[in-house]
Steps between C-alpha positions, in 0.01 A plus 500: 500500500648822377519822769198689230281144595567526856416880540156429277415201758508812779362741343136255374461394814522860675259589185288218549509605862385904449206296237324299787454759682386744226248218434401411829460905544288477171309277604373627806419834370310316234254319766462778625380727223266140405341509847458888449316447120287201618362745812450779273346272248224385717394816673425603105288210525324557883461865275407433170388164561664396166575137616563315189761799375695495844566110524628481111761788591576346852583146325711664256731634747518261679620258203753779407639507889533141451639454244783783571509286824569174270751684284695634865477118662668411188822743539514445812546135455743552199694747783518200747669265246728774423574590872595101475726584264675732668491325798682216350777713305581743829743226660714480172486847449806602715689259334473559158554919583830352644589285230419827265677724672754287504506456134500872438821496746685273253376680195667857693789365577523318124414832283734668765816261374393584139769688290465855482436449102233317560364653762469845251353274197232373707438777706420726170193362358354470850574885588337559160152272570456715806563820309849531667766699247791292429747768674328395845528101403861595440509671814339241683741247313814726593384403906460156468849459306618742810367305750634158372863640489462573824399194683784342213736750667389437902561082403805549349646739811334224697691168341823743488456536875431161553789416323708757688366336828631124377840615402562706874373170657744299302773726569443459857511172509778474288694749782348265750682157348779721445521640817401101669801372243751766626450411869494135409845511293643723820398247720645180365840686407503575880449074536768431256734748672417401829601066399821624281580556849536170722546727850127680433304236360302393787332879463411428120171287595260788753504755236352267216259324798408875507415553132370182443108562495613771230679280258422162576365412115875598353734212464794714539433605842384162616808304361733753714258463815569151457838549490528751820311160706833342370698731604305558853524108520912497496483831711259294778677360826247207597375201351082553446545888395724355224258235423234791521685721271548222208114384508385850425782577288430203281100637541617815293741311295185297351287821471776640307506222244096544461570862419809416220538159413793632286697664787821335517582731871144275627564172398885556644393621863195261538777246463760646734149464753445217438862397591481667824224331639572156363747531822143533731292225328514156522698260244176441312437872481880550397447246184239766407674812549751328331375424188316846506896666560617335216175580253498878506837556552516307132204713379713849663767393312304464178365838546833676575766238352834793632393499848827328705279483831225211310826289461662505765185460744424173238857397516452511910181263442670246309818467701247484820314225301765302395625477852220306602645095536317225326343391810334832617381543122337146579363582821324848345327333190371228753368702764459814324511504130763488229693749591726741200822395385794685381900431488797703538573531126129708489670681791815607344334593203252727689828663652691562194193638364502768766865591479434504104293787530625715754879353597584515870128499546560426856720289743206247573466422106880468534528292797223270364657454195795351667325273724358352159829506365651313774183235523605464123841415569612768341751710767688685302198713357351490887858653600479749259114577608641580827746717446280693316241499798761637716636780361104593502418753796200351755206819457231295586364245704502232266839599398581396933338204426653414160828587669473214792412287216851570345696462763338142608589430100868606497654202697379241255617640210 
């Protein structure tokens, strides 16, 4: 139903309304004036005594009055059914006035997108059907083109501002990860500074504890937390605080690995770990860290083949594995599982490897390699190891160690 339908519906039944009463009005001045005729009527007759005369006009109005009565009965029964009508359309009228205005809206806001070409072409015969001079069409054109370059204008400053809003947001969080990276690289130079030096490394491990909510998710920072629970491990005086420090350094070791399986520094210190607290487990648990030592020290190497500390930790494995006598190798793979095997030829190779890449790598590497030497049979090389070793200054603790180890060696050779 169009909006011209729905205001005719209103206005017939406020029409049809107005006509009842006229009619009822009608007909009640009608009666009246009958009633008045019929009295006058027959006091003429009580008068003239013209009987016959009298009842022949009194029957004739009174078929006219009914018959104007008929005729009145009649509209006002055609009025009901259209009252009915109405009746019936009123509850869909507020829809379809909101479904037209609706329509009109989308016909606005369509002629309003129109080009202003168009908008003057159509615009002109229109002007001129109304009696509208094409000068005021033009005009009226010129307002509409106007008015469109506007609202063009306002969405364009709006997307540019938009636009200006995304980049200032993406610069600040650009200076944020920049400003999160800085503090990040500051912080694990400070951790490599503080284990270059063996006197302060026990201090290396609170400031990353600190820090770690903060940068938990990077790989770089958890390999070197790892690495400070090494480090607080060899720094610790009693037994279960070492223990302590090796579980939750071999925690963040794993983490690490999650982060960047490719991470040669993660696969190396989870198994350094796992070495330490093989000396805290029991055999069976030992068999395990073993095997896991030996696994990603191999993958560490793979990932960073020039890196002297992967050998010589490996070459340490297999000399302590080839140690082992038949009969404790027995016992283990009964009670415990098979456990690895290695010889001292893997060992010595391991150890050459080292000195390979960096010579003099360290008096340990060269102190080991003479103790395979000598298990070899081969003295003259293990002499010449030695010598070597000794002219080597002692800086760190290891090097004490290494350096007991050389002169326990010395008398047998």
């Amino acid at each position: 139903m169009s909006q011209s339908d729905s205001r005719g519906l209103v206005l017939g039944a406020l029409a049809g309304a107005a006509g009842l009463t006229l009619a009822v009005v009608w007909y009640q001045s009608r009666r009246a004036g009958a009633g008045k005729m019929v009295a006058q009527e027959l006091y003429l007759n009580n008068n003239d005594r013209h009987v016959g005369a009298s009842v022949s006009i009194a029957w004739a109005g009174q078929r006219e009055v009914l018959d104007r009565l008929g005729a009145l009965i009649q509209c006002v029964s055609e009025l009901k059914e259209e009252v009915r009508a109405l009746k019936a359309a009123l509850p869909l009228l507020q829809e379809h006035v909101r479904d037209e205005l609706q329509g009109g809206s989308r016909r606005g806001a369509e002629s309003r997108r129109a080009t202003p070409t168009r908008r003057r072409r159509t615009a002109g015969p229109s002007a001129r059907q109304d009696g509208q001079s094409s000068e005021d069409a033009e005009s009226e054109g010129g307002y509409m083109t106007a008015m469109t370059d506007s609202e063009e204008e306002d969405k364009k400053g709006r997307e540019a501002k938009e636009q200006e809003e995304e980049e200032e947001e993406e610069e600040e969080e650009e200076d944020e990860h920049q400003e999160e990276t800085d503090e990040l690289s500051i912080l694990l130079e400070s951790a490599d500074a503080l284990h270059a030096k063996e006197t302060e490394r026990g201090g290396g491990l609170a400031p990353l504890l600190e820090r770690r909510g903060q940068f938990e998710q990077d790989y770089a920072f958890m390999w070197r937390l790892a690495r400070a629970y090494s480090d607080a491990h060899d720094m610790a005086q009693h037994r279960e605080e070492k223990k302590s420090m090796a579980e939750s350094g071999k925690k963040a070791g794993e983490e690490a690995i999650a982060l960047n399986p490719n991470c040669s520094d993660s696969h190396q210190w989870f198994a350094i770990l796992c070495g330490q607290l093989s000396e805290y487990d029991t055999i069976q648990n030992k068999i395990k860290n073993g095997y896991l030592f030996k696994d990603h020290l191999d993958r560490a190497i793979e990932l960073k083949p020039e890196d002297p500390l992967s050998y010589y930790l490996l070459g340490r494995w297999c000399y302590a594995v080839a140690q082992c006598t038949w009969i404790e190798r027995k016992i283990a793979a009964t009670l415990f599982g098979e456990p690895p095997n290695a010889t001292v030829q893997d060992a010595l190779k391991n150890f050459l490897k080292a000195d390979e890449i960096c010579p003099k790598y360290s008096k340990a590497n060269l102190v080991f390699l003479a103790k395979c030497y000598k298990d070899l049979g081969q003295k003259q090389q293990a002499r010449e190891m030695c010598n070597t070793a000794s002219c080597m200054d002692n800086t760190t603790k290891e090097d004490d160690e290494a350096q007991k180890e050389l002169d326990s060696l010395l008398p047998y050779l």
